[in-house]
N, C-alpha and C positions, 0 to 999 in steps of 0.2 A: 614808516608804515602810516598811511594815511587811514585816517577815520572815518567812514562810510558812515551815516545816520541813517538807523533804518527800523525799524519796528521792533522785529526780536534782541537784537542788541539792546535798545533800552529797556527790554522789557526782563533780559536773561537778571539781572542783581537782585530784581525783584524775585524772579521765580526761584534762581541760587535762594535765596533767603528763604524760602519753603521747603527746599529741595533740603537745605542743610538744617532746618528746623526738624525735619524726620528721618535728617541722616543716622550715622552709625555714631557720630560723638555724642547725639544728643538723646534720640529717641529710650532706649532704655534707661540710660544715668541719668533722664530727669523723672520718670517716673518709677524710678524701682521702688522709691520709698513710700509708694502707696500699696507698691503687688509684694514686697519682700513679706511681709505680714500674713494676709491671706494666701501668699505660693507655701509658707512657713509653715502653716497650720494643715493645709491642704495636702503635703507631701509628707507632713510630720518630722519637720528640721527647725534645726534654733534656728534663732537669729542668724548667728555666726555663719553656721553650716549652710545658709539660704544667701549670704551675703556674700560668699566665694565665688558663687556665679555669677556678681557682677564683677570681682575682681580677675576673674578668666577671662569674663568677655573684654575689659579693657587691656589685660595684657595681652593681648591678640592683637589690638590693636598697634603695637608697637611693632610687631613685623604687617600687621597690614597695609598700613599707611604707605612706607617704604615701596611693597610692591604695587599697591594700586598708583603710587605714582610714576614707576617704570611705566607701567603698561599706558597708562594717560599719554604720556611722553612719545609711545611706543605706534598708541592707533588711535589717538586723539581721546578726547576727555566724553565724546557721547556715547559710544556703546559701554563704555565701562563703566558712566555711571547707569545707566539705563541695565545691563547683566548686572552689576551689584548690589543695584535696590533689593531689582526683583529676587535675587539671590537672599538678600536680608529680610524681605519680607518672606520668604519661603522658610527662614529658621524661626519668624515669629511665630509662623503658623506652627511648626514643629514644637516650640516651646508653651502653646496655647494646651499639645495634646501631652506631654510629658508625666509619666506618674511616677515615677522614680528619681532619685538624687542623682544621679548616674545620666540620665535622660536629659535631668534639668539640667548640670555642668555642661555636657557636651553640647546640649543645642544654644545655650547663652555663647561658649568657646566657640563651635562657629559660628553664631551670627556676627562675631569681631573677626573672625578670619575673612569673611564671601563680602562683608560691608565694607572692607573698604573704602573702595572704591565712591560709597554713599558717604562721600565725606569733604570738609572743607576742601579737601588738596584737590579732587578734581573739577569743583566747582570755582576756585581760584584761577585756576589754571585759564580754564575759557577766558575769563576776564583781563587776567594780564595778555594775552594775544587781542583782545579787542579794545581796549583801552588804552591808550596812552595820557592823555591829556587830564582827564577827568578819573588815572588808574584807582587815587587813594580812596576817593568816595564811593567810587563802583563796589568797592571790596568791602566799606565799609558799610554799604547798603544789605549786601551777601550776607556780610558776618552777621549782621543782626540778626539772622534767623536762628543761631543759638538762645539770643535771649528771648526770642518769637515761640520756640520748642517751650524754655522753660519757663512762660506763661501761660499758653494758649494748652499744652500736651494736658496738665493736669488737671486744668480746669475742666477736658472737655471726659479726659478718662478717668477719671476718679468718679464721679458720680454713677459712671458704668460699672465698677468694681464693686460700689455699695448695694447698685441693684442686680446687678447680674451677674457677679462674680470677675474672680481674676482674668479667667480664660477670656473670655469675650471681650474685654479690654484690650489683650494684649492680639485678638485675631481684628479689632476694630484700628490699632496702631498697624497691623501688619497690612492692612490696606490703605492707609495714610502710606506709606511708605512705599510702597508698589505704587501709588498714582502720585509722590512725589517723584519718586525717581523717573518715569515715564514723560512728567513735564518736561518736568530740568532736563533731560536727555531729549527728547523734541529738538530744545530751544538751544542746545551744546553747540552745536556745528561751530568748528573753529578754522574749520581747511587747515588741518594740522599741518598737513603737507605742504602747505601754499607759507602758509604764517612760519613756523617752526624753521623750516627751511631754507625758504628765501631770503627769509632773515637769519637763518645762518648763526646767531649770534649768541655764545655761554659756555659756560663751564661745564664739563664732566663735571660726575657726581665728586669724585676724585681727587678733580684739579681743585674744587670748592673749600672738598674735605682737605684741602693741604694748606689752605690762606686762615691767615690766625682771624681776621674779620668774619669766617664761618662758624668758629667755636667760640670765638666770641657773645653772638647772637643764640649759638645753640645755648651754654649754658644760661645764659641771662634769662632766657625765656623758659630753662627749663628750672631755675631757684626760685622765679615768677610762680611758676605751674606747683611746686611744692609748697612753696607759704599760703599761697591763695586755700589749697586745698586743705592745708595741714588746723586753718582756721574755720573755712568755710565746714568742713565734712563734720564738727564739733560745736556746733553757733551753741544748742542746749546745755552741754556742760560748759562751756565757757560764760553764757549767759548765768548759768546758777552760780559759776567759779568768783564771776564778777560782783554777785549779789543783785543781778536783774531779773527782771522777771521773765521767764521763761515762753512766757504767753506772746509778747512781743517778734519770735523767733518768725513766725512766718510773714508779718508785716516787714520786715526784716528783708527775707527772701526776695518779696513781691518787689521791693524799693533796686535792691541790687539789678533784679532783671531789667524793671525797665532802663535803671542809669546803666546795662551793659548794652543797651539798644542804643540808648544816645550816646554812649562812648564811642561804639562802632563811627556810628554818620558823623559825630563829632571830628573822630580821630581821624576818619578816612579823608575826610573834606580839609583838616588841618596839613595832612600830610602832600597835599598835592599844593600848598602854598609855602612850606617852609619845612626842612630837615626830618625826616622821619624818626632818626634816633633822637632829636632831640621833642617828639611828640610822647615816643616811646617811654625816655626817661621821665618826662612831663608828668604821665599817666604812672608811671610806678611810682614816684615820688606824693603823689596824691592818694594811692592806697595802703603805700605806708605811713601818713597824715592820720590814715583815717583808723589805722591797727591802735596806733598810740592813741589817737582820742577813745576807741573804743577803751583802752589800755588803762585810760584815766580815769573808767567809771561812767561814762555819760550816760546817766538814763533817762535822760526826758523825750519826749519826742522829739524832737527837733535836734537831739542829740543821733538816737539813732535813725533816725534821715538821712543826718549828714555823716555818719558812718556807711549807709548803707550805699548812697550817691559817691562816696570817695572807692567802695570796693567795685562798685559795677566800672564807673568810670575805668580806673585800672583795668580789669579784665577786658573789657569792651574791646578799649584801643588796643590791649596788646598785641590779639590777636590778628589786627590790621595792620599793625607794625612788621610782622616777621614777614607776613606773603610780600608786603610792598618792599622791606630789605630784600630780600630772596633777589625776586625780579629786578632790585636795581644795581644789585653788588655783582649778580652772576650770571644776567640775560635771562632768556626766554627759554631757549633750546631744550634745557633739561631741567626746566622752573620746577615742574612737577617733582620726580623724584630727589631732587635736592631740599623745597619746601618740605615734604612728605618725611626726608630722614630728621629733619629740625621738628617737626611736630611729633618722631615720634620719643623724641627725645624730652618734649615738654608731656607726651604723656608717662611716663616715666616720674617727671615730676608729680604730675596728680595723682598715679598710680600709689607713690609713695608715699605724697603728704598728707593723709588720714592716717595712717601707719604712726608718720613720726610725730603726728598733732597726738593722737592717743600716747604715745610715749612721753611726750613730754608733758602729757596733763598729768601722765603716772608719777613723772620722775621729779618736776619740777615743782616747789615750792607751791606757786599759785597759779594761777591763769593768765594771768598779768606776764609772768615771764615766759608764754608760749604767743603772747602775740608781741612781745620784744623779740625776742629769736625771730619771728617771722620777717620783722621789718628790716633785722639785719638782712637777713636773706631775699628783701625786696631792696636795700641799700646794696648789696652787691650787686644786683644784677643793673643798678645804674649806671655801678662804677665801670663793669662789662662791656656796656652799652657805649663807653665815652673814652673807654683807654686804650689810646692808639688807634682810634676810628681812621683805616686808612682812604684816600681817595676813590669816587665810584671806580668801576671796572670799564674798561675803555677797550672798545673790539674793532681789531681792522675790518676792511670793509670787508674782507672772502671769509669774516667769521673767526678768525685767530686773535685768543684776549692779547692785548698788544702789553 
């Protein structure tokens, strides 16, 4: 496949990066913890009971992903995300009017079922049919908009929250959303049919799901997705667990986002000069670096910087590692819902890792030994990443993996 230069091609990583900055993985999980509060007060639910509808909304995500990357696959990557913006932003608006618990759960559980689509995997998808040469950085230009979400979202909706309440925050995301997805759907065109086809080239979802190199990368990424979260979802109590100050937690945060924006462009730009898994293992080997140093007490600044820069880094790249594995172990043909069943396997890991971070803060002696546990579980998925790495996947010319 030769490489055409043309305007919207370089311009789609950038708008990806927007489009998935107000997708479905990020838009509500980076701001719920400013509206969980005031939706709390205002429907008259704990904590608890207000924090279940983010955990419906992400477990929906878990057969989401799946289908919006059939269909991606199915009739290419731009009406889907373009019907599943607008679809996600139609449950914003729904969740903006909700006055009951019953109201609130089911319009957050659909906004993860219809969004989809609003999501890395079909924003991915375009880029590995348009990119070969330059695939790792494309993607990781794209991915950045995760850490673009969780800088830019809160800065700009919280202050709305303060003055004008929950509702209009979340009806002011719900048009973020609608004119993300209308961009990035614009700018999708992949000639599914031309690209997909003519090159012929991948694995069923199937054939994927039978090679140990598939399960391989699914768990690895998905013990990633559990540690990362099982610490991250707890920074406060670990921070008092440690004997740090507490106040430092959102200096913290801010430091993470941007090192997972340079991880991305890092990781992505790494990956098209040398081994992916070994970028991959790179980047998890550095945030487990950086569990321990937190693990050791470091409280000065410059200690949590370099805590904060070692967890972004990790997350950043990982994410750039699985799409660019996908695409180079199993072709293009069926990128989408093959990436899409390994994502939603890693959400599964994040689903669960605030679960088993809160258990082990309960259960375990100190805090020190929840982010030991964690780093075993980023040292497994190294060892995942590197045991029995078999050779890429090699397809005859009519398309059949040889």
């Amino acid at each position: 496949m030769i490489e055409q230069p043309n305007l919207a091609k370089s311009l789609f990583p950038l708008v990806a990066a927007i489009g998935i900055s107000c997708g479905v993985t990020v838009a509500l999980l980076t701001v719920f913890s400013y509206l969980s509060k005031p939706i709390g007060l205002d429907l008259g639910l704990s904590q608890t009971e207000t924090a279940v509808a983010l955990t419906l909304h992400l477990g929906m995500l878990i057969v989401a992903l799946p289908a919006a990357g059939l269909l991606a696959d199915r009739f290419g990557a731009r009406p889907i995300i373009m019907v599943s913006s607008l679809l996600f932003g139609t449950c914003l608006v729904a969740i903006s009017l909700v006055d009951t618990k019953a109201g609130l759960y089911a319009a957050f559980a659909m906004a993860g079922l219809v969004g989809g689509g609003a999501s890395p995997i079909t924003y991915a998808r375009v880029i590995v049919h348009r990119f070969t040469r330059r695939r790792g950085l494309a993607l990781g230009v794209a991915l950045a908009g995760t850490g673009l979400g969780g800088i830019f979202l809160p800065m700009i909706l919280q202050p709305v929250v303060i003055a004008q309440g929950w509702r209009s925050a979340v009806l002011l995301l719900a048009l973020f959303v609608a004119a993300a997805g209308v961009l990035g759907g614009m700018l999708a065109s992949e000639d599914h049919n031309k690209s997909a086809d003519a090159l012929g080239h991948g694995h069923l979802l199937r054939e994927a799901a039978s090679t140990r190199v598939f399960w391989q990368m699914t768990f690895a990424f998905a013990l990633l997705g559990l540690a990362l979260a099982a610490v991250t979802a707890h920074l406060t109590a670990l921070w008092e667990g440690l004997g740090l100050d507490p106040k430092q937690v959102p200096q913290f945060q801010a430091i993470v986002g941007s090192a997972t924006i340079a991880g991305r462009l890092i990781g992505g730009a790494a990956m098209d000069r040398w081994p992916a898994h070994w970028i991959g293992s790179i980047a998890a080997a550095i945030g487990a670096a950086g569990m321990l140093i937190l693990a050791s007490g470091a409280s000065s600044p410059m200690g949590i910087a370099l805590v904060g820069t070692a967890f972004g880094l990790c997350s950043g790249a990982e994410s750039d590692v699985v799409s660019y594995l996908s695409s180079h172990y199993f072709g293009l043909k069926n990128f989408a819902r093959i990436y899409a069943t390994q994502g939603s396997f890693f959400m599964i890991g994040l689903a669960l890792g605030p679960i088993a971070g809160a258990q082990a803060l309960d259960n375990l002696s100190t805090a020190t030994m929840l982010l030991l546990v964690a780093t075993l579980l980023v040292l497994s998925a190294i060892i995942l990443l590197f045991l029995g790495k078999p050779p890429p996947v090699e397809f005859a010319p009519e398309g059949i993996p040889r």
